[in-house]
N, CA, C and O atoms as a DFTB+ gen file, in Angstrom:
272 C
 N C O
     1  1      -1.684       5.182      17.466
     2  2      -2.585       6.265      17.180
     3  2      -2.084       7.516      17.909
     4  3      -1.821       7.535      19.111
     5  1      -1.973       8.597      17.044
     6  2      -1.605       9.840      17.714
     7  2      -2.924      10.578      18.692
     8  3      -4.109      10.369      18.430
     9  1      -2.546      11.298      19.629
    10  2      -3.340      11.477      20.053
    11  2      -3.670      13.178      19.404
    12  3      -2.703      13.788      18.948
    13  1      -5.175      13.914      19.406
    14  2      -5.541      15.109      18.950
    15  2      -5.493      16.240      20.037
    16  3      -5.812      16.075      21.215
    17  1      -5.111      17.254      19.554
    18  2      -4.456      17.999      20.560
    19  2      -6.242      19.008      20.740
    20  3      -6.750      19.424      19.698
    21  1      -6.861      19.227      21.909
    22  2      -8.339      19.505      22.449
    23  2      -8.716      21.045      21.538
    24  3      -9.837      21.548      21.465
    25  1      -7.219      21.686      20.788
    26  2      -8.111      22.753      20.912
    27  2      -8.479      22.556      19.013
    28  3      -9.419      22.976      18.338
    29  1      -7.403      21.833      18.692
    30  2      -7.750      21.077      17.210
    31  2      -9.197      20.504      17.022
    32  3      -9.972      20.776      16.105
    33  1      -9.415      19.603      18.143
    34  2     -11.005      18.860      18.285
    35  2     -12.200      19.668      18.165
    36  3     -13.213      19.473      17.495
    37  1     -11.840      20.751      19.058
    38  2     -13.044      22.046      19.505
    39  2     -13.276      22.698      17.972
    40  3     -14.381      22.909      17.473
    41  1     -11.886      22.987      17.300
    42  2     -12.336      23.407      16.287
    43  2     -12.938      22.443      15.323
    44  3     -14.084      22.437      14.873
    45  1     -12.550      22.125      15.232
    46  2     -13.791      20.202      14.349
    47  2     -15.282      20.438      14.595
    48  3     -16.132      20.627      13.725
    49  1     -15.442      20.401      15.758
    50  2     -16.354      20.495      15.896
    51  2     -17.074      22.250      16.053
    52  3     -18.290      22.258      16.244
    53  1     -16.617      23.165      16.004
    54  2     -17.633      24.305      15.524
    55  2     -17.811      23.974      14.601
    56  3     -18.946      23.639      14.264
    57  1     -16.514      23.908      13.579
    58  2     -17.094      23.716      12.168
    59  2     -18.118      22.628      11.611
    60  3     -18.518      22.781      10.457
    61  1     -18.424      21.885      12.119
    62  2     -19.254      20.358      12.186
    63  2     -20.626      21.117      12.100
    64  3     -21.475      20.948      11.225
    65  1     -20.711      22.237      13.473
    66  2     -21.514      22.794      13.986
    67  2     -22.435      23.911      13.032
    68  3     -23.579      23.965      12.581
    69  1     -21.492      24.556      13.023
    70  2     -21.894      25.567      11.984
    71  2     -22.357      24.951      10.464
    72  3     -23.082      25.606       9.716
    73  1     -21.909      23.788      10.161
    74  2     -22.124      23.794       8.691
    75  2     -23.700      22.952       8.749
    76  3     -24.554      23.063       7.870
    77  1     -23.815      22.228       9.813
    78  2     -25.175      21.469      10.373
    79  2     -26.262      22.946      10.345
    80  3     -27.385      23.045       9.850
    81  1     -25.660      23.702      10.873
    82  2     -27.033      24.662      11.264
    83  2     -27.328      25.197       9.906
    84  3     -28.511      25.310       9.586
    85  1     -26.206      25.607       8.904
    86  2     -26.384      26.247       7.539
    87  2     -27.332      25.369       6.988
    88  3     -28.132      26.161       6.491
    89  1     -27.621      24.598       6.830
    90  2     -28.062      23.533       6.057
    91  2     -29.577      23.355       6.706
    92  3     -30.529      22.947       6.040
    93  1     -29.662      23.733       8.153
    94  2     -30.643      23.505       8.677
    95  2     -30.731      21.721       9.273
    96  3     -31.698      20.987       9.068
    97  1     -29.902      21.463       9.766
    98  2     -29.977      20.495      10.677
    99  2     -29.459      19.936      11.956
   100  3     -28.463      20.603      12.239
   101  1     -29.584      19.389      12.500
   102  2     -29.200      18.993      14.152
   103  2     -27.847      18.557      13.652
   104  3     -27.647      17.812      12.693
   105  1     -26.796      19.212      14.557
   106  2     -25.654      18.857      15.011
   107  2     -25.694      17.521      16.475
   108  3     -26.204      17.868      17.540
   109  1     -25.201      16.294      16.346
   110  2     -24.870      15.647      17.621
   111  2     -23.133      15.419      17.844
   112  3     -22.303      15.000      17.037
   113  1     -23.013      15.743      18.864
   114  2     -21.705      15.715      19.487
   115  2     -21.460      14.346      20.228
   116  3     -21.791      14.251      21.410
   117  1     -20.891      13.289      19.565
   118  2     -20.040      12.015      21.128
   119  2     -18.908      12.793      21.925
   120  3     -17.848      13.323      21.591
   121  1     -19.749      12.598      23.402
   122  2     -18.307      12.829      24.084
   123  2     -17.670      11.671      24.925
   124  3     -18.366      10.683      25.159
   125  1     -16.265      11.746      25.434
   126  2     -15.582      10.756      25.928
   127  2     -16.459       9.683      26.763
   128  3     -16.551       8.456      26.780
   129  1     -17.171      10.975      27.576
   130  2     -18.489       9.602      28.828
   131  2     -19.214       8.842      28.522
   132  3     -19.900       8.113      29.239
   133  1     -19.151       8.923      27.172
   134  2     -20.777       8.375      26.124
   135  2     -22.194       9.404      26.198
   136  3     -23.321       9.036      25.870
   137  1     -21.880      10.588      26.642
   138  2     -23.009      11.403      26.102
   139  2     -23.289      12.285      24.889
   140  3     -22.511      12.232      23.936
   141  1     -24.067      12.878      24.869
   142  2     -24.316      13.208      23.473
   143  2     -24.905      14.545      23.208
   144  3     -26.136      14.531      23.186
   145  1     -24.268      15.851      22.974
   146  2     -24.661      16.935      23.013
   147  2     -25.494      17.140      21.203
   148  3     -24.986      16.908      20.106
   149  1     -26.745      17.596      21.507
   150  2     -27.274      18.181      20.223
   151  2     -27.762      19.237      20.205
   152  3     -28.703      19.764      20.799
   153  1     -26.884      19.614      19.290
   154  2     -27.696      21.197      18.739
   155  2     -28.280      21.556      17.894
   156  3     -27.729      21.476      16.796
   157  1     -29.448      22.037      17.947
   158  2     -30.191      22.503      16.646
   159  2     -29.907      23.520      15.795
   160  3     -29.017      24.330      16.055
   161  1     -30.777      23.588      14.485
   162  2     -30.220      24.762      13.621
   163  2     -30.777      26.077      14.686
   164  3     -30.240      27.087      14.231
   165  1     -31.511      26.409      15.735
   166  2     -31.542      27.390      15.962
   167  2     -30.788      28.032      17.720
   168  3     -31.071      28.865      18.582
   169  1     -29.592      26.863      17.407
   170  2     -28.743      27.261      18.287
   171  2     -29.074      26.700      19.647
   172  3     -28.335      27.283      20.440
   173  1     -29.830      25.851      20.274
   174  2     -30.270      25.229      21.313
   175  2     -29.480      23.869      21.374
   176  3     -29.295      23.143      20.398
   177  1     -28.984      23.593      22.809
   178  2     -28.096      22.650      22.723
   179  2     -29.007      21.736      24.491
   180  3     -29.581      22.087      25.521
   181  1     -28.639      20.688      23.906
   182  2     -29.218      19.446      24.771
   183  2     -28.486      18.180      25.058
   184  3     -28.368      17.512      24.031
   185  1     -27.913      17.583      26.195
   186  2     -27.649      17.084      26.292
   187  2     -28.220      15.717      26.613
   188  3     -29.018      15.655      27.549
   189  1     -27.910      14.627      25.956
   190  2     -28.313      13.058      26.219
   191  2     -27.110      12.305      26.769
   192  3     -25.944      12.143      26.411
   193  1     -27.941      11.878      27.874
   194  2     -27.246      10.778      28.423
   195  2     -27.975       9.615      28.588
   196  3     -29.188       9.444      28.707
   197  1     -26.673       8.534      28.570
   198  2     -27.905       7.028      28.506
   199  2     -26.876       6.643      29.562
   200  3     -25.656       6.805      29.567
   201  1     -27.748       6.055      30.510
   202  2     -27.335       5.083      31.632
   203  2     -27.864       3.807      31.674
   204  3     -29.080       3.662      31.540
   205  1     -27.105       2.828      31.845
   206  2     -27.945       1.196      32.130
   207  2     -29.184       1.420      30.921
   208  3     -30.336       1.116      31.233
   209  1     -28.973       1.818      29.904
   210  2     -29.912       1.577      28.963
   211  2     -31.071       2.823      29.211
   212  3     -32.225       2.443      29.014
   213  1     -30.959       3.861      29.505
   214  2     -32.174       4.799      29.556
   215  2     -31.780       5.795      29.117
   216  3     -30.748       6.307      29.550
   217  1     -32.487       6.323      28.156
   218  2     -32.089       7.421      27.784
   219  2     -32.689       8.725      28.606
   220  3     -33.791       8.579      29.135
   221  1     -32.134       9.760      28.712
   222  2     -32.228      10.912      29.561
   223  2     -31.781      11.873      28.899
   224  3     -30.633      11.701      28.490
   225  1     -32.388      13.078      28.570
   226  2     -32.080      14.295      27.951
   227  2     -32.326      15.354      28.898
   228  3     -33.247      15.444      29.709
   229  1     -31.087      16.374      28.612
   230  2     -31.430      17.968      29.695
   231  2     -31.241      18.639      28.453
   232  3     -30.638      18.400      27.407
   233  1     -32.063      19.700      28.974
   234  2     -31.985      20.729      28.111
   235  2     -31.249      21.830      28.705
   236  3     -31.651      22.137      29.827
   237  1     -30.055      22.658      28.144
   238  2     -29.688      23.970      28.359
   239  2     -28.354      24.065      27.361
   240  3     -28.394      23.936      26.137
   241  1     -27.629      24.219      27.851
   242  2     -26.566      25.053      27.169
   243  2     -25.122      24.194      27.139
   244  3     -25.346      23.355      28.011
   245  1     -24.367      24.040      26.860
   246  2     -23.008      23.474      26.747
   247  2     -22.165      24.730      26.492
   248  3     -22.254      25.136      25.334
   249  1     -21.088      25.687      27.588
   250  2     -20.540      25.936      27.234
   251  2     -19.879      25.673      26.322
   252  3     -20.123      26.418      25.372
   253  1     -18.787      24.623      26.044
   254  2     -17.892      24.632      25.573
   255  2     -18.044      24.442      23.761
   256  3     -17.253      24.314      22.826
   257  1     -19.503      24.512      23.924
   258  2     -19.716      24.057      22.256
   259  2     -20.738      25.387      21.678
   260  3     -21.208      25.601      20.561
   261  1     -20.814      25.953      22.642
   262  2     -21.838      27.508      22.583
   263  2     -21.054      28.274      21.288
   264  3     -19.867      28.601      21.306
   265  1     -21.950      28.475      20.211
   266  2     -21.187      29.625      18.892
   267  2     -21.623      30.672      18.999
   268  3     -22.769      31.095      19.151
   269  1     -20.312      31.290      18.886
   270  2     -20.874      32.895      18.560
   271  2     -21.013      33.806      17.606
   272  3     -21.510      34.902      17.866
C-alpha cells in the first residue's frame, strides 16, 4: 500500500467537507487516534473521542479542518 502524501488527504477532506455542508449535512472526520471530528452544515466543528468505551465530545474548533 502506498502511502498518501498529508497535503493530498487535507484536500479530500475539505472537499468531503464542503460538499456535506452544500447539501446540508454533518461532515465526520476518522483520525489516526480513533477520534472523530464533526462538522456541521453551519460550520461548527466537534470533536469525539471514545476511550475504554465512552464516548466524550468537545466542542470548538479544529484548526486544521477550519474552511474558509
Amino acid at each position: 500500500m502506498t502511502a498518501i502524501p498529508e497535503d493530498r488527504l487535507e484536500q479530500f477532506h475539505r472537499r468531503a467537507v464542503e460538499r456535506t455542508r452544500r447539501v446540508g449535512l454533518s461532515a465526520y472526520i476518522l483520525k489516526e487516534d480513533g477520534s472523530v471530528v464533526r462538522i456541521t452544515p453551519d460550520g461548527k466543528t466537534d470533536l469525539i473521542v471514545v476511550r475504554l468505551g465512552l464516548r466524550n465530545a468537545q466542542s470548538g474548533e479544529c484548526e486544521a479542518l477550519r474552511t474558509q
